[in-house]
Backbone as XML, in Angstrom:
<?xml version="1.0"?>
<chain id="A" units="angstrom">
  <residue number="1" name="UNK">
    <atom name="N" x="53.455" y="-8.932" z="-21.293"/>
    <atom name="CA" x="53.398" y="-8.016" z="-22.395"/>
    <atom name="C" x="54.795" y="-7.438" z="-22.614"/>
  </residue>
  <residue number="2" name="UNK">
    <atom name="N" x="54.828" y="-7.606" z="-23.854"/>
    <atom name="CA" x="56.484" y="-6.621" z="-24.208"/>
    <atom name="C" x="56.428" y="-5.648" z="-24.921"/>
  </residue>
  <residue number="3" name="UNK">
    <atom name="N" x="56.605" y="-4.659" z="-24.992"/>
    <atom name="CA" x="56.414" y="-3.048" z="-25.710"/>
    <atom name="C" x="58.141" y="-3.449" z="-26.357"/>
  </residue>
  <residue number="4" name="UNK">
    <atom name="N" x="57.990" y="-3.041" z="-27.671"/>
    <atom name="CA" x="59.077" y="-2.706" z="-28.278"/>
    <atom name="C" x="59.201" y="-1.782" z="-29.317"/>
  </residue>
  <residue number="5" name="UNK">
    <atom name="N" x="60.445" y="-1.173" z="-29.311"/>
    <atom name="CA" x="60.102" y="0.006" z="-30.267"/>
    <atom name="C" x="61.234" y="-0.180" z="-31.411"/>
  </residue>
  <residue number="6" name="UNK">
    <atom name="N" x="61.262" y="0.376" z="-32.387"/>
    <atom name="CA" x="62.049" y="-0.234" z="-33.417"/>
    <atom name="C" x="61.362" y="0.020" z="-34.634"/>
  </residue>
  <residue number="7" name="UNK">
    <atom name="N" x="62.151" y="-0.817" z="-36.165"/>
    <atom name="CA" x="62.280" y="-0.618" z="-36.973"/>
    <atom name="C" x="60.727" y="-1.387" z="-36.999"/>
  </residue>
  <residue number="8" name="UNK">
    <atom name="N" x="59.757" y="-1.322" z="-38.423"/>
    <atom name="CA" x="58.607" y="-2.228" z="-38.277"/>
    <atom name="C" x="58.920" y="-3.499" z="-38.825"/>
  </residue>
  <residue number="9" name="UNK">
    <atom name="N" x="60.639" y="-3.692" z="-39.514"/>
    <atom name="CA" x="60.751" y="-4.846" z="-39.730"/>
    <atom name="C" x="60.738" y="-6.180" z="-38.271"/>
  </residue>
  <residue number="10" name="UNK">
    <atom name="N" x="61.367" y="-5.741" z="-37.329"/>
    <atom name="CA" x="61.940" y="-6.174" z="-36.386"/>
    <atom name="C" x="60.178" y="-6.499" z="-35.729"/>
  </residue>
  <residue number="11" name="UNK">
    <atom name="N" x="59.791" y="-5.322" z="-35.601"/>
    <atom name="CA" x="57.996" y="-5.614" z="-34.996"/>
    <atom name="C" x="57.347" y="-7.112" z="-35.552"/>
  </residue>
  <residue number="12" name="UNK">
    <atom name="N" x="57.720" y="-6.987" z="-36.833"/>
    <atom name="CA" x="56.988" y="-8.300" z="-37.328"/>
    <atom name="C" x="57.952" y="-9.360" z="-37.139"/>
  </residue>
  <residue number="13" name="UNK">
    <atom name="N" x="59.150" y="-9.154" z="-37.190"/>
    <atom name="CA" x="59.679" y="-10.748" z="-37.228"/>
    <atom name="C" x="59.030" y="-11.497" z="-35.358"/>
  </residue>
  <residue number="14" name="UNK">
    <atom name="N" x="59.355" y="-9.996" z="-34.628"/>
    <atom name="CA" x="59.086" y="-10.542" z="-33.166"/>
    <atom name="C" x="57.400" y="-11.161" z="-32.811"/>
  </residue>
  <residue number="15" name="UNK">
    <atom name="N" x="56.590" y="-10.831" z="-33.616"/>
    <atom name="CA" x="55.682" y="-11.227" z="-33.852"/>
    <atom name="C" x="55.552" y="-12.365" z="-34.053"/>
  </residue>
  <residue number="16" name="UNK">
    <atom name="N" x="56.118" y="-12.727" z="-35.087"/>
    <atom name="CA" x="56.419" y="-14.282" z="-35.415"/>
    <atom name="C" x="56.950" y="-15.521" z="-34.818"/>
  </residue>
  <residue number="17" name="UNK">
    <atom name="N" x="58.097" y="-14.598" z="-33.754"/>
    <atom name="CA" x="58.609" y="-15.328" z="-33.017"/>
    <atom name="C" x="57.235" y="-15.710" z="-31.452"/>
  </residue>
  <residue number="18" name="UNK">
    <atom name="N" x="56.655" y="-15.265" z="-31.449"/>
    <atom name="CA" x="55.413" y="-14.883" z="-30.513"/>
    <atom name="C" x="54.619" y="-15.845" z="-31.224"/>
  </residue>
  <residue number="19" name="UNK">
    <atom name="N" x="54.166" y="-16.166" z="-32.121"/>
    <atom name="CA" x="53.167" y="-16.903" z="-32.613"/>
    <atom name="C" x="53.396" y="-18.219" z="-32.712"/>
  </residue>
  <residue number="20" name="UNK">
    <atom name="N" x="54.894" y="-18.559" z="-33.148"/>
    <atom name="CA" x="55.322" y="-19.647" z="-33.563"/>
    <atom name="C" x="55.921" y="-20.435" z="-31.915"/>
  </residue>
  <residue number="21" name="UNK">
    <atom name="N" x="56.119" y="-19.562" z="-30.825"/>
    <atom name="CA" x="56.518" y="-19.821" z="-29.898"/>
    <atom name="C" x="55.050" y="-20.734" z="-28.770"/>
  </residue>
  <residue number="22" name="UNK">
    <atom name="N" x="53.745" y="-19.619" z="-29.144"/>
    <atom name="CA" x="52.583" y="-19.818" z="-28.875"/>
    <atom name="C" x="51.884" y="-21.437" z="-29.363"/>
  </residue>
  <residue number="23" name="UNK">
    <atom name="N" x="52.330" y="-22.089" z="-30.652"/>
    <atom name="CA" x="51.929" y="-22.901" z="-31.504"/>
    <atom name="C" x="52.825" y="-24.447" z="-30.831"/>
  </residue>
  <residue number="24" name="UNK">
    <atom name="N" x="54.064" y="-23.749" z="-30.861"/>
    <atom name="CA" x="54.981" y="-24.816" z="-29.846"/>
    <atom name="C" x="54.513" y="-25.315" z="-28.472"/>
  </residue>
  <residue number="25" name="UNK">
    <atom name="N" x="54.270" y="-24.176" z="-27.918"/>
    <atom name="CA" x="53.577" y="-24.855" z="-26.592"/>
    <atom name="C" x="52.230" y="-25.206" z="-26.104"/>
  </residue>
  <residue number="26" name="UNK">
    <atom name="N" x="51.104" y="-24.580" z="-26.983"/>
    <atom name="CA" x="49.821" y="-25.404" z="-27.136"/>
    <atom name="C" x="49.869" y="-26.954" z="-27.577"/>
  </residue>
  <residue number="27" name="UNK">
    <atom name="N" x="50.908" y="-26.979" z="-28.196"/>
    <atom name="CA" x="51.198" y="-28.534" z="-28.752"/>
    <atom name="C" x="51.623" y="-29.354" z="-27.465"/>
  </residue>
  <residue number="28" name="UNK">
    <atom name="N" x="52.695" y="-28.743" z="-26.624"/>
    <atom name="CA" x="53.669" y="-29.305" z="-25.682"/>
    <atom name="C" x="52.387" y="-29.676" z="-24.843"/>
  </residue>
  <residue number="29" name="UNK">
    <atom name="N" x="51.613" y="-28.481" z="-24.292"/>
    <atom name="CA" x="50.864" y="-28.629" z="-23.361"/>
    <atom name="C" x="49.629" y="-29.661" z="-23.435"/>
  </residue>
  <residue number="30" name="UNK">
    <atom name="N" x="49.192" y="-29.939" z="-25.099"/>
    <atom name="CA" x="48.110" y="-31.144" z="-25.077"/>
    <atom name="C" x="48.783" y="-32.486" z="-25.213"/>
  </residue>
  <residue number="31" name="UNK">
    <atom name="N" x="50.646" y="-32.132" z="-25.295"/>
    <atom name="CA" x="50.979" y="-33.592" z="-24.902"/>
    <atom name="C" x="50.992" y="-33.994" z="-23.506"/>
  </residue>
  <residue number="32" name="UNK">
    <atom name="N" x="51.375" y="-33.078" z="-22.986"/>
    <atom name="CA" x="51.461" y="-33.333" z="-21.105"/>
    <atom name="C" x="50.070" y="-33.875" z="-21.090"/>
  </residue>
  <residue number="33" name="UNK">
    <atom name="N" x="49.137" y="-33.301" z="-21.193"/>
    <atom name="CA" x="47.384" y="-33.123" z="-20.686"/>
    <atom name="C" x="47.273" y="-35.141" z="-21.251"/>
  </residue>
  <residue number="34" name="UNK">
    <atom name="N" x="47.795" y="-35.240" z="-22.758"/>
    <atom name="CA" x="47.087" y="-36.345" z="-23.144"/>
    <atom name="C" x="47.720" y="-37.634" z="-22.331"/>
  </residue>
  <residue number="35" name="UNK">
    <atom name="N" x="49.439" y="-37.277" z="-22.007"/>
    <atom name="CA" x="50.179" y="-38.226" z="-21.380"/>
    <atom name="C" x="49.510" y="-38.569" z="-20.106"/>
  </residue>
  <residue number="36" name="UNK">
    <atom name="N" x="49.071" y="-37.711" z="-19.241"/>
    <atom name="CA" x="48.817" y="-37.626" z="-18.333"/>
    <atom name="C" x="47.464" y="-38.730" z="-17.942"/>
  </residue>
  <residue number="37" name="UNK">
    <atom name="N" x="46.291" y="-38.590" z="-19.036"/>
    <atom name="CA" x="45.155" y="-39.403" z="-19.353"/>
    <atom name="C" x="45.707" y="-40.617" z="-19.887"/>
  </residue>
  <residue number="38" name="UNK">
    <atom name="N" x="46.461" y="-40.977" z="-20.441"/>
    <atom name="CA" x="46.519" y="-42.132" z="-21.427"/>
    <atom name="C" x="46.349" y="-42.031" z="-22.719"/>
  </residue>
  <residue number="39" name="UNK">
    <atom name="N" x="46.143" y="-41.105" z="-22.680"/>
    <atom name="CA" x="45.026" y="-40.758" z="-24.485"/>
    <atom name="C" x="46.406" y="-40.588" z="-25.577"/>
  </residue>
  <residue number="40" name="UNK">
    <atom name="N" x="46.045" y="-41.351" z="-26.793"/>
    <atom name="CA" x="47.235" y="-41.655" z="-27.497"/>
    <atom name="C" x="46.235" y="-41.126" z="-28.885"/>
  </residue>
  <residue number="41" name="UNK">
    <atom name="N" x="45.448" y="-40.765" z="-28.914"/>
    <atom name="CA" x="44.233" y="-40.350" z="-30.163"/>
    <atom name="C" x="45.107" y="-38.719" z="-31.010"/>
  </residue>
  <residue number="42" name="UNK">
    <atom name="N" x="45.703" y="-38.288" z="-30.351"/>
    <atom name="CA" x="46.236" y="-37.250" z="-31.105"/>
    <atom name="C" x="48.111" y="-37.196" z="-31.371"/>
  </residue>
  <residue number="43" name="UNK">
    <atom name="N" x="48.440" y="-38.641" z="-31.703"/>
    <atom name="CA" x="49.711" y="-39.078" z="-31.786"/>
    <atom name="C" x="50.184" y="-38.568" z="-32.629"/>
  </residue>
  <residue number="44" name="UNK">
    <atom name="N" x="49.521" y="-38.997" z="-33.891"/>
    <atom name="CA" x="49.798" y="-38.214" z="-35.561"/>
    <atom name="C" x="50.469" y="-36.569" z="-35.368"/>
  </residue>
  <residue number="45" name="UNK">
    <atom name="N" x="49.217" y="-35.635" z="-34.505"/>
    <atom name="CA" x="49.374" y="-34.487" z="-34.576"/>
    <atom name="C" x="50.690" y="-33.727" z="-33.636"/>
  </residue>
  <residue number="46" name="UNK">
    <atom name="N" x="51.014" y="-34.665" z="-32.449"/>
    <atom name="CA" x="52.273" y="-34.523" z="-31.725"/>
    <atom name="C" x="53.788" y="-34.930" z="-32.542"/>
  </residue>
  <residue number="47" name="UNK">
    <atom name="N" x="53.240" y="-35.836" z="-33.323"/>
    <atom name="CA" x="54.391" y="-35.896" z="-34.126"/>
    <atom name="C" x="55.016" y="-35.039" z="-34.825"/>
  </residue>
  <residue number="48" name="UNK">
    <atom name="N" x="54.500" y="-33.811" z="-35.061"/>
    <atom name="CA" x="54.515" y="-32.779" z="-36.054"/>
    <atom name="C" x="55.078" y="-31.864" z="-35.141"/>
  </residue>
  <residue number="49" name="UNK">
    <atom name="N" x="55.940" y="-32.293" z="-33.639"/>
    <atom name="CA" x="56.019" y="-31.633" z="-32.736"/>
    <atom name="C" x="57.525" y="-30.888" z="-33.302"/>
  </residue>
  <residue number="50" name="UNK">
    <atom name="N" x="58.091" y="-32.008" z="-33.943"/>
    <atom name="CA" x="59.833" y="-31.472" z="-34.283"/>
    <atom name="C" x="59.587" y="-30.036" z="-35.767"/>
  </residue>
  <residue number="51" name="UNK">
    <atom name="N" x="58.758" y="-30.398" z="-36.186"/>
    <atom name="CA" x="58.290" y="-29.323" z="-37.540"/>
    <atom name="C" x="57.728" y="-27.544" z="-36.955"/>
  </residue>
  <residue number="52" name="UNK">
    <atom name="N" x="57.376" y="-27.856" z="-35.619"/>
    <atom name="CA" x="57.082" y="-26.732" z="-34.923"/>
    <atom name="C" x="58.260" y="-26.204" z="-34.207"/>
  </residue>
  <residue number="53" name="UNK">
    <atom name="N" x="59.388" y="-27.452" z="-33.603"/>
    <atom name="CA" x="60.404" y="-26.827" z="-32.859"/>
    <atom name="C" x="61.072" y="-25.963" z="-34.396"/>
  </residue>
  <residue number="54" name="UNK">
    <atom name="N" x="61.529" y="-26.457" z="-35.302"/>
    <atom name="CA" x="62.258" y="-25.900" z="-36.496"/>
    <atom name="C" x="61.579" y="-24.835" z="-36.608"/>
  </residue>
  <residue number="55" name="UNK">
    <atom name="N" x="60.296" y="-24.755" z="-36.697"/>
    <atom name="CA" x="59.902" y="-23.080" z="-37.442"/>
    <atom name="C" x="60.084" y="-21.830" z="-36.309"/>
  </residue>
  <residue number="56" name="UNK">
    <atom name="N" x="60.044" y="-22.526" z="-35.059"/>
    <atom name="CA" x="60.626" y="-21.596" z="-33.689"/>
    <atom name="C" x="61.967" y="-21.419" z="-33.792"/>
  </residue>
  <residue number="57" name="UNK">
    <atom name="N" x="63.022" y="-22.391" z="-33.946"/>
    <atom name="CA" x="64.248" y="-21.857" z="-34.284"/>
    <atom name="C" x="64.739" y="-20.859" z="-35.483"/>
  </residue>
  <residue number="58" name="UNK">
    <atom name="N" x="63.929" y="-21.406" z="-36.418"/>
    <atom name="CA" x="63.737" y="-20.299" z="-37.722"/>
    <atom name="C" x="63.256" y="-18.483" z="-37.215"/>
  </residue>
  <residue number="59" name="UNK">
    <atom name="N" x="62.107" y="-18.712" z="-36.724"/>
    <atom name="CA" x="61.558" y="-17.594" z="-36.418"/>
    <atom name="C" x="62.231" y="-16.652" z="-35.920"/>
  </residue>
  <residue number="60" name="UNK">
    <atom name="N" x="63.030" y="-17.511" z="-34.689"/>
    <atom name="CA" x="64.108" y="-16.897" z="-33.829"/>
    <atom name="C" x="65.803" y="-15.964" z="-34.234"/>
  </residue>
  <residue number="61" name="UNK">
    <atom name="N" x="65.861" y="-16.656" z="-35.180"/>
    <atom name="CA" x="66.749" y="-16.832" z="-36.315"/>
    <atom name="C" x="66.876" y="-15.614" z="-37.057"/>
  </residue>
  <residue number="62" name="UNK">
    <atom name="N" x="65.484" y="-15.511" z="-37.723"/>
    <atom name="CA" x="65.017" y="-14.463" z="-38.311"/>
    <atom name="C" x="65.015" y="-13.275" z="-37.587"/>
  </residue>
  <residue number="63" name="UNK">
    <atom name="N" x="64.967" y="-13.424" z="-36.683"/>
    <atom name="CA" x="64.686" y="-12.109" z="-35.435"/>
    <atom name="C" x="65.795" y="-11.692" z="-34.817"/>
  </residue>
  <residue number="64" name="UNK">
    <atom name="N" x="66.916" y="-12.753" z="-34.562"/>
    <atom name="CA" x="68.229" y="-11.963" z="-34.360"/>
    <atom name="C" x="69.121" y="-11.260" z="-35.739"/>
  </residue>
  <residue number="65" name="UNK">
    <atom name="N" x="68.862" y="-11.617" z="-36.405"/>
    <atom name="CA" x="69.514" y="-10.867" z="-37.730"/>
    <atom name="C" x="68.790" y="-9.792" z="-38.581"/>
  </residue>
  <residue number="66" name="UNK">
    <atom name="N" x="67.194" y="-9.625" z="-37.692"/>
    <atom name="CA" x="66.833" y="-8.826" z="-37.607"/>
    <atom name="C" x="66.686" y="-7.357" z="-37.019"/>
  </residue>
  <residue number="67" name="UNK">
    <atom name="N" x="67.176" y="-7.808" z="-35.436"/>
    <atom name="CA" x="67.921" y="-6.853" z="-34.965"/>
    <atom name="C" x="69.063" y="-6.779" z="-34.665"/>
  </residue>
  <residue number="68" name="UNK">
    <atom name="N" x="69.710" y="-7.065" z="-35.575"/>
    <atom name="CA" x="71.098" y="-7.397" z="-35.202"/>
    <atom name="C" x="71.349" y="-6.137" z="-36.425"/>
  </residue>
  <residue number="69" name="UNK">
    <atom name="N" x="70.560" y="-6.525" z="-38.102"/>
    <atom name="CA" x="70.758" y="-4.979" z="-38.718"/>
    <atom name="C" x="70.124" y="-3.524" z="-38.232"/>
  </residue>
  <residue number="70" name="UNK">
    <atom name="N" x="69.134" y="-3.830" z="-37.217"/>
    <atom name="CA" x="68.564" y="-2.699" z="-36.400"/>
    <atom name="C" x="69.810" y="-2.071" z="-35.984"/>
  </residue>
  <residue number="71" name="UNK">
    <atom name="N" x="69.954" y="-2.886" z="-34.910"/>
    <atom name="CA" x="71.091" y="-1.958" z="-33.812"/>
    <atom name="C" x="72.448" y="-1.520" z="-34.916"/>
  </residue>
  <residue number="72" name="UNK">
    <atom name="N" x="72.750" y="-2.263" z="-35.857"/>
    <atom name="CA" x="74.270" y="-1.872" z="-36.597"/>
    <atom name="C" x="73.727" y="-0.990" z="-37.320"/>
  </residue>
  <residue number="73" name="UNK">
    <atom name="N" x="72.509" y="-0.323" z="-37.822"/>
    <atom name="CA" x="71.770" y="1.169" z="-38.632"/>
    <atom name="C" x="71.729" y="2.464" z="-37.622"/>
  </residue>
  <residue number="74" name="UNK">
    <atom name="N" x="71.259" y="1.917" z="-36.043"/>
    <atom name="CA" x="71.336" y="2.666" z="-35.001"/>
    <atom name="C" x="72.786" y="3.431" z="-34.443"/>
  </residue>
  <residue number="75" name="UNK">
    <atom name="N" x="73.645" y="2.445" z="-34.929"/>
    <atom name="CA" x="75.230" y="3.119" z="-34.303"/>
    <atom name="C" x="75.365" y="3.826" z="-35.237"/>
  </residue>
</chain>
């Protein structure tokens, strides 16, 4: 759990970064699980794995220039 306190812009971008981070690795983790079986039935949907890394770098993205105008309003 992370408590953060701040602007409510910054609340939501970190949010995002939390969700989109969450979405990345449910993916990662039913590739391990399927590699692991053999199971090649959800190939299509792993493929879509690089479209999830981008919206995590985005998210992330969003969130340092998010608090990046936090802290430069704070000084």
């Amino acid at each position: 759990m992370v408590v953060l306190e701040g602007p409510a812009s910054v609340a939501a971008v970190a949010e995002r970064v939390a969700n989109a981070s969450a979405d990345l690795s449910y993916v990662m983790r039913g590739m391990a699980e399927d590699a692991r079986a053999g199971d090649t039935a959800r190939k299509a949907e792993h493929a879509a794995l690089a479209e999830r890394e981008r919206t995590l770098y985005e998210v992330v993205r969003e969130f340092r220039l998010a608090a990046r105008a936090a802290i430069g309003q704070a000084v």
